[in-house]
Steps between C-alpha positions, in 0.01 A plus 500: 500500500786679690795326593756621775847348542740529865807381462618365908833626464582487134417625217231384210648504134244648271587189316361323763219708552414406173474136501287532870233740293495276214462194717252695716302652248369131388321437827200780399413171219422320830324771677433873355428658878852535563530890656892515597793284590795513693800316411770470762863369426696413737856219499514310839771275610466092507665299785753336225618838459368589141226797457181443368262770332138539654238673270227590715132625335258650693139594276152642563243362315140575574563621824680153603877527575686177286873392608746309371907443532731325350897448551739381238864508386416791290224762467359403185417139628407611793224750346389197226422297879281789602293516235468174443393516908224811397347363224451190699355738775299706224340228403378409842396788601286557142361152521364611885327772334361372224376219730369738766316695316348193323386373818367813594291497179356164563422564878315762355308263319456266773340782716261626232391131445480447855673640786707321740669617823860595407812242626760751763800474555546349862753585768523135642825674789551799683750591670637730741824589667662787667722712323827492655784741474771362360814575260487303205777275609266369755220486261718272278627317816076403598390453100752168532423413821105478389619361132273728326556660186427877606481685846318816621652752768548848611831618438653612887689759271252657274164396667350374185360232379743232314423201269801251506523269226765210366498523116585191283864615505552393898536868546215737667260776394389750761179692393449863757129660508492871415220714630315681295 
């Protein structure tokens, strides 16, 4: 497992370094696919005025992309809260194997017994809409007037395709499409 650290702006101790890989290193117990990690440090400012320290972990295991961040008074808590956050995820994400491929197994055996037409997955809405150009302001401006959670549009400035978001913070998340 390779691990790659960014510091936003500062710079990671090797001390620190350190602790992260140790701390780090025990997640493979919880799931051996682990292929690389990044860890991202990064201090952001509170609205009391004090800094906090964000530890931000970004893996690849099996092909699946895992996240987790955390933000404490210091770095060491703050990567102790991430982990704690992956193994929880780990877990999950082990457990959906392990069940899927058990299911998979046994609707094996239910077809060789006897076989039965499979149950879809049903699209019960569609929906379609013209893509207006728009500058994200505007985007942000409709996505509260409809009280949804996300909002598609062309950007007037680019001419691509944008995915507004609002994340769990009250801020937003703006997702562009890349061509290929």
């Amino acid at each position: 497992m390779q691990i790659n650290y960014v510091g936003k702006n500062l710079s990671i101790s090797e001390n620190l370094q350190q602790y992260a890989e140790k701390k780090l290193s025990k997640l493979s117990r919880f799931f051996d696919h682990i292929e690389n990690m990044e860890v991202v440090f990064s201090e952001e400012d509170w609205r009391d005025g004090s800094k906090r320290h964000r530890v931000e972990v970004t893996l690849e295991a099996n092909g699946k992309i895992i996240k987790a961040s955390e933000s404490n008074q210091d770095f060491r808590s703050s990567i102790d809260l991430v982990v704690d956050k992956l193994e929880t995820q780990l877990k999950k994400f082990k457990e959906k194997m392990i069940d899927r491929a058990q299911r998979t197994e046994s609707l094996r055996d239910l077809l060789v017994e006897k076989p039965e037409e499979e149950e879809k997955i049903k699209i019960v809405k569609i929906k379609r809409f013209a893509l207006k150009p728009m500058d994200i302001e505007e985007a942000i401006l409709q996505m509260e007037l409809l009280g949804h959670d996300f909002f598609i549009f062309r950007d007037a400035e680019t001419d691509k395709i944008g995915v507004l978001y609002k994340r769990k913070d009250g801020n937003y998340g703006l997702i562009i499409t890349e061509e290929e």
